[in-house]
C-alpha positions in Angstrom: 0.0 0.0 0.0 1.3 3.3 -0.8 -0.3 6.8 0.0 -0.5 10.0 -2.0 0.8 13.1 -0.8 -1.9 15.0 -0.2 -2.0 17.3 2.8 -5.5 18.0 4.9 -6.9 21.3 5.0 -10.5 23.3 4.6 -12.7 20.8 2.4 -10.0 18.7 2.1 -10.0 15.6 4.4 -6.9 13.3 5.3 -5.8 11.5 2.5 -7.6 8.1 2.0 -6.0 4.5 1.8 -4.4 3.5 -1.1 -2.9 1.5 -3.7 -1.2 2.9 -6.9 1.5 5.6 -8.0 1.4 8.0 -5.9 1.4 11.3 -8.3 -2.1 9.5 -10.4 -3.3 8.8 -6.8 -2.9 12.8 -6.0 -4.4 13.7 -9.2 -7.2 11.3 -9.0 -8.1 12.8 -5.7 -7.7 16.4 -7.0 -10.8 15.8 -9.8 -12.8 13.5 -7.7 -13.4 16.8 -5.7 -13.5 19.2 -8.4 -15.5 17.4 -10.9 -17.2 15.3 -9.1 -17.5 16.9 -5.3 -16.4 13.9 -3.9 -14.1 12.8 -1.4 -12.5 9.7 -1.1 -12.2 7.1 1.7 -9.9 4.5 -0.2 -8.6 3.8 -4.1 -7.6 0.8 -4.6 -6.0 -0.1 -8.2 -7.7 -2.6 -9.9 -5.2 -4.2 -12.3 -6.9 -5.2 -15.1 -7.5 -2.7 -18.2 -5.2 -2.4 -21.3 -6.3 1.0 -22.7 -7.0 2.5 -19.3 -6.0 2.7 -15.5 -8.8 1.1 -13.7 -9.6 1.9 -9.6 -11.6 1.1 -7.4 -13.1 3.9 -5.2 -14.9 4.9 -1.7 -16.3 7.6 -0.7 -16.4 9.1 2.6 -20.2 8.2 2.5 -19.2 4.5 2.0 -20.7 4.3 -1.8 -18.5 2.7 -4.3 -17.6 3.5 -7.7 -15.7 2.6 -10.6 -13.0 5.3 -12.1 -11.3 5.1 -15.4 -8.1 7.5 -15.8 -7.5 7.8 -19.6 -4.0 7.8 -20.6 -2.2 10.0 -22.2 -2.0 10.0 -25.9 -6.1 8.3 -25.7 -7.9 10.0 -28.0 -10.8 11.9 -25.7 -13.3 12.1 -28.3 -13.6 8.4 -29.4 -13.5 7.5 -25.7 -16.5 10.0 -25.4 -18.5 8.2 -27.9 -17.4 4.9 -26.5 -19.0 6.2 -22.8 -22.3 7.7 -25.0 -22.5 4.0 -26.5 -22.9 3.0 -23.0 -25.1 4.9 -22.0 -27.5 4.6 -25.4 -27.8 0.9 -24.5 -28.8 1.6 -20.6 -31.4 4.3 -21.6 -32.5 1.1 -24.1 -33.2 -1.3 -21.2 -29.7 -2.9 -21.6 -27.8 -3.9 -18.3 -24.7 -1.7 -18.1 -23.0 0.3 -15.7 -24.1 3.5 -15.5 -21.3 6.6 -16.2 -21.5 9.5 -13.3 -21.7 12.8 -14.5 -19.2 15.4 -13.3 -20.9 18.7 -11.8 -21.1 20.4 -15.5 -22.6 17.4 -16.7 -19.7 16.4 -18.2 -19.6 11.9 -18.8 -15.7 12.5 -18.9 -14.2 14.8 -16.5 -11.1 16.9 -18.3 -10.4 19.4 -16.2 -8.3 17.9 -14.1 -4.5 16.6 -14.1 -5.7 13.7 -15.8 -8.8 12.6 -17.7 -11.2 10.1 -16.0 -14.7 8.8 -16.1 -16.5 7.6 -13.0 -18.9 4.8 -13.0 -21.1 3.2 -10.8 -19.9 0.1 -9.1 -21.5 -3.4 -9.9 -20.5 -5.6 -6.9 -20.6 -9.2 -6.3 -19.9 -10.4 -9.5 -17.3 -11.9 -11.7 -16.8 -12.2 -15.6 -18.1 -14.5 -18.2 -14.5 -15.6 -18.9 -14.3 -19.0 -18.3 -17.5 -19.1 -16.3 -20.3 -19.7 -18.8 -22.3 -23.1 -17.6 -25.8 -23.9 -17.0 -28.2 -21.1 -16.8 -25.5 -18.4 -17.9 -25.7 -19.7 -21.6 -29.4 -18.6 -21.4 -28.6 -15.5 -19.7 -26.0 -14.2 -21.6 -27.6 -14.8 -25.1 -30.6 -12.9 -23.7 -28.6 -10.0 -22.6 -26.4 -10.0 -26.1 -30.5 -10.3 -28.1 -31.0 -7.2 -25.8 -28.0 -5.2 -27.0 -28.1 -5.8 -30.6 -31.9 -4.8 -30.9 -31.1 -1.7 -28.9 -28.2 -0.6 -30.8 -29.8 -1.5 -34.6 -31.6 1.4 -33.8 -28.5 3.4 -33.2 -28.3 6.8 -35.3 -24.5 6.0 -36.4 -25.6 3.3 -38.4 -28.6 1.4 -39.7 -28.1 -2.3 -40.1 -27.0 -3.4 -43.2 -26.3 -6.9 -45.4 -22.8 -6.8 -46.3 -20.9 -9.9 -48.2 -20.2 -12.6 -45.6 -17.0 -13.2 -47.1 -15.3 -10.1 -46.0 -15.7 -10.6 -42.4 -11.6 -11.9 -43.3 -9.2 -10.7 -45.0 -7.6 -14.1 -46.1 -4.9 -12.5 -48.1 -3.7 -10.1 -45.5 -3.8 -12.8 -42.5 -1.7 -14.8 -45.3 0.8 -12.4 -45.1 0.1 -11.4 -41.7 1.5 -14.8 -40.6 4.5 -15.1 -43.0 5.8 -11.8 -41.5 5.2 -13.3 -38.1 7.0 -16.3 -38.5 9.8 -14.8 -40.4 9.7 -12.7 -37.1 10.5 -15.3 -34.6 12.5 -16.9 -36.9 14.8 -14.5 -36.5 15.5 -13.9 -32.8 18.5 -16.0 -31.7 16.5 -17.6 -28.9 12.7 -18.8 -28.2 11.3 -19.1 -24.9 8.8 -21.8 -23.9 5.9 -19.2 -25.4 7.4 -18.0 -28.3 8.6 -21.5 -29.6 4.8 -22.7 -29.1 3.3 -18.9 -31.0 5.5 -20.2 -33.5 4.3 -23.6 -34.0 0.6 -22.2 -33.9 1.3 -19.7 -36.5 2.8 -22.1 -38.5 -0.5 -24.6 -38.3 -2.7 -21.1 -38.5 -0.9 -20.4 -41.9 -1.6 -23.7 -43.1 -5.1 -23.6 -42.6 -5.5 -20.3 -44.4 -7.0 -22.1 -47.4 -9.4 -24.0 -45.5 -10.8 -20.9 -44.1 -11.1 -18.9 -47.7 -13.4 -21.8 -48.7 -15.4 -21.5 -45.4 -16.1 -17.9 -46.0 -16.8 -18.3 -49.6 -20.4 -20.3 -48.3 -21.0 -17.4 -46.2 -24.6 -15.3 -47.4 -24.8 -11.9 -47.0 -24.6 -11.1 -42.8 -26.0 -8.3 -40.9 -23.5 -5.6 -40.3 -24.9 -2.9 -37.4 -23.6 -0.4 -35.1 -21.9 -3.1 -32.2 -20.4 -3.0 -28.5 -16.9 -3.5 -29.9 -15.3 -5.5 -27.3 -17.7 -8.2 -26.2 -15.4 -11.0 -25.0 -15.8 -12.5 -21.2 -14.1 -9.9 -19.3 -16.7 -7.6 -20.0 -19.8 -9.6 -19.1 -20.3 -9.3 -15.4 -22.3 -12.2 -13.7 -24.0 -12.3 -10.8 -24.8 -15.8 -9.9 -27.1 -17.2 -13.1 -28.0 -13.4 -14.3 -26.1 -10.8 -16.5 -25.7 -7.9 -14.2 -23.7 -5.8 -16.3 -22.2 -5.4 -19.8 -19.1 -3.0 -19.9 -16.0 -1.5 -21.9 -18.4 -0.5 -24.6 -16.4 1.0 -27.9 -17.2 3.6 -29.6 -20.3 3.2 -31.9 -19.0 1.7 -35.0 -20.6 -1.2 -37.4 -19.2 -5.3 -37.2 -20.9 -8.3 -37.8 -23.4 -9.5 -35.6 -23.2 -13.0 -36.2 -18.5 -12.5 -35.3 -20.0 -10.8 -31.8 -22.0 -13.5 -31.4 -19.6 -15.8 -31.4 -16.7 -14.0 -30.1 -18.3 -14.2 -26.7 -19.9 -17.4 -27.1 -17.0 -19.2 -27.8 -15.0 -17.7 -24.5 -11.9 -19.9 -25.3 -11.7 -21.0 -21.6 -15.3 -21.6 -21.1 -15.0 -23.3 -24.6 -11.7 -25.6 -23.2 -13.0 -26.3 -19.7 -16.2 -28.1 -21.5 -15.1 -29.7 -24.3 -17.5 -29.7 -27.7 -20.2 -31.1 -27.0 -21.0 -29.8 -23.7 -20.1 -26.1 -25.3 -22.2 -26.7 -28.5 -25.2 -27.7 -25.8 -24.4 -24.0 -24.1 -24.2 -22.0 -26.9 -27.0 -23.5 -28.7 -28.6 -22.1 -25.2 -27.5 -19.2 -25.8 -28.3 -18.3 -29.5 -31.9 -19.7 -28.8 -32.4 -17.3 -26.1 -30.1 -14.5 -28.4 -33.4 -15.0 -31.0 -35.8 -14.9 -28.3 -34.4 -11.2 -27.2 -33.6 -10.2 -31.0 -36.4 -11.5 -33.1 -35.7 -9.1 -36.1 -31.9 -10.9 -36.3 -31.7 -12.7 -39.6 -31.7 -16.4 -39.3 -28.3 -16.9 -41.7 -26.7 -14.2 -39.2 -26.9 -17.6 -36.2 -27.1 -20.2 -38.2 -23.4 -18.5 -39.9 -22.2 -17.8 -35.9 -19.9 -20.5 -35.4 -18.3 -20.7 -38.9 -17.6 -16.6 -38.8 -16.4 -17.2 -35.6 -14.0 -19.9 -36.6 -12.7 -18.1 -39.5 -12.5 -15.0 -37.6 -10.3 -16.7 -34.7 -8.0 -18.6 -37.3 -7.3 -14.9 -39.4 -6.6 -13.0 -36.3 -2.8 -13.0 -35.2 -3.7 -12.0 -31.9 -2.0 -13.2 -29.0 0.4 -14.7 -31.5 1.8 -12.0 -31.9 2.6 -10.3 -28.8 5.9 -11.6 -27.9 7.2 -10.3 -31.0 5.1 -7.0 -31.5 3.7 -5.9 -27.7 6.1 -8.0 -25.3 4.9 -6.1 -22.6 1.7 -7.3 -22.6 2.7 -11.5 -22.2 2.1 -13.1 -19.2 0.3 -16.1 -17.8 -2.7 -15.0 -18.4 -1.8 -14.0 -22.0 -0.8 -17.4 -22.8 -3.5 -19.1 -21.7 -6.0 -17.1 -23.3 -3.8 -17.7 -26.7 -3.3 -21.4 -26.2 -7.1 -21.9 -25.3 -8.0 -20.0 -28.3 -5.5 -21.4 -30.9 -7.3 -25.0 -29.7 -10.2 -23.8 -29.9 -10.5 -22.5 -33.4 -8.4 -25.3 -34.9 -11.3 -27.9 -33.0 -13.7 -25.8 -34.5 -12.5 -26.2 -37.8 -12.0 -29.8 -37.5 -15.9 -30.1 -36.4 -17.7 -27.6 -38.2 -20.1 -29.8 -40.5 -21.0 -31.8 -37.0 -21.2 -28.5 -35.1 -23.6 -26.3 -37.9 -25.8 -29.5 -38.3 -26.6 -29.4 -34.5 -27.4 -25.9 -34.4 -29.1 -25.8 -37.4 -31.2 -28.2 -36.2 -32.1 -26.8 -33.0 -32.7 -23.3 -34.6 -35.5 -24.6 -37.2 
């Protein structure tokens, strides 16, 4: 535990316990008061968040709350639209958190030392990451039905049908992986991690031409205004319910049918059930996805698992990091990647089997 420097006086109570650098600790408690009137009990940094610097806050009153501190070099006006995004889908019925406003009515203060947002706090909860069983399947296709009918009516973007095809770029991801294993080709040594990226990349590149005739069966998909980053970290769960979806981005058009999937197939939830038992879930879930979103075309689910496939086996990501974002690999890292490489490559393997199944079910 470390504590700011930050001296009592008039309206400015002893300084709180807490846990981060001290200088973002001062400044954090410098706009809490001016944008916000509030004074803090305890911050308490949270570690996760890649784009942001997450904390945990209470106030003297004993409420919590949720404070993002924006970096510098973020760009403040996509971050903006990405906290208005959030917001659209609460006013819509969605479960989100909700973003405080600062005294000028402000949903990011920036008058302060540094940027930040403050949100309300959703306690006693974890994230879909790894967690999805039972009545969560249900639950969290419900909750994603709910968000995509909310934001189709979004003014950025009306829903469109756009080629299913160029959900990947096979060409690029080609080349992608060439350069990639060129790249660790190169260093003198590999670590445990980067000897196995390798080998995945490798397999990944082979399977390129599988994946162009996958996508070349694809009908036109539904392309609409989406969350952005709807993966299991940002699915809060309280017991068997959804109680919050979060991290929205800023309010631009994907595929509904590659969202879908991207959190239906949580690589660990995915690993930790094996096939069948995850086909049974997320046939849960895209029932009760149709149920919430009636309007969804049918080809947009019954496409799900093989956009989601071809989506997994294009992307480079984690593959990549040792060589391009080294910073970012740890334990966690590389079991997320080696989850999701197995993943994908089972999918593959299965897909006639797995689209039979759920085609069934959804008719």
């Amino acid at each position: 535990m470390s504590t700011a420097s930050h001296q009592p006086g008039p309206g400015n109570p002893a300084a709180p316990p807490t846990s981060g650098a001290p200088e973002q600790i001062a400044a954090i408690i410098e706009t809490l008061g001016l944008a916000y009137g509030l004074h803090p009990a305890e911050i308490t940094r949270i570690p996760e968040g890649t784009a942001t610097d997450n904390y945990a806050i209470v106030d003297q009153a004993g409420r919590q709350h949720f404070g993002k501190v924006y970096r510098r070099g973020s760009n403040l006006d996509l971050e903006l639209a990405s906290v208005e995004l959030s917001e659209y889908a609460a006013d819509g019925g969605v479960a989100t958190a909700r973003a405080t406003r600062t005294r000028e009515h402000e949903l990011i203060a920036t008058h302060g030392r540094l940027p930040m947002s403050l949100w309300s706090y959703v306690p006693h909860t974890e994230t879909a990451e790894g967690t999805l069983t039972g009545a969560r399947w249900p639950a969290v296709g419900e909750a994603m039905g709910r968000l995509h009918s909310r934001l189709a009516t979004h003014p950025a973007a009306a829903p469109v049908l756009e080629p299913g095809a160029a959900i990947c770029d096979v060409a690029t991801a080609r080349d992608r992986f060439a350069r990639l294993i060129f790249a660790f080709q190169r260093k003198p040594r590999l670590g445990e991690f980067e000897a196995w990226a390798l080998d995945a990349a490798r397999e990944r590149h082979a399977v390129l031409g599988d994946v162009e005739s996958l996508l070349a069966a694809l009908p036109p998909l539904t392309v609409q205004v989406m969350h952005g980053d709807l993966a299991g970290p940002n699915v809060l769960l309280r017991n068997d319910d959804v109680a919050a979806l979060v991290d929205f981005g800023p309010p631009t058009p994907g595929y509904l049918a590659w969202e879908l999937m991207r959190l239906g197939c949580d690589p660990k939830s995915f690993q930790s059930h094996g096939v069948e038992k995850w086909l049974a879930g997320y046939t849960d879930l895209v029932l009760a996805y149709r149920d919430a979103n009636p309007s969804a075309p049918a080809d947009d689910l019954l496409s799900s698992v093989r956009v989601g496939c071809a989506a997994m086996l294009c992307s480079a990501f984690p593959l990549s990091a040792p060589v391009e974002r080294p910073h970012l690999v740890d334990v966690a890292l590389e079991s997320y990647a080696r989850a999701r490489h197995a993943a994908a490559l089972t999918i593959l393997e299965q897909l006639p089997a797995l689209e039979e199944v759920l085609g069934d079910a959804l008719r």
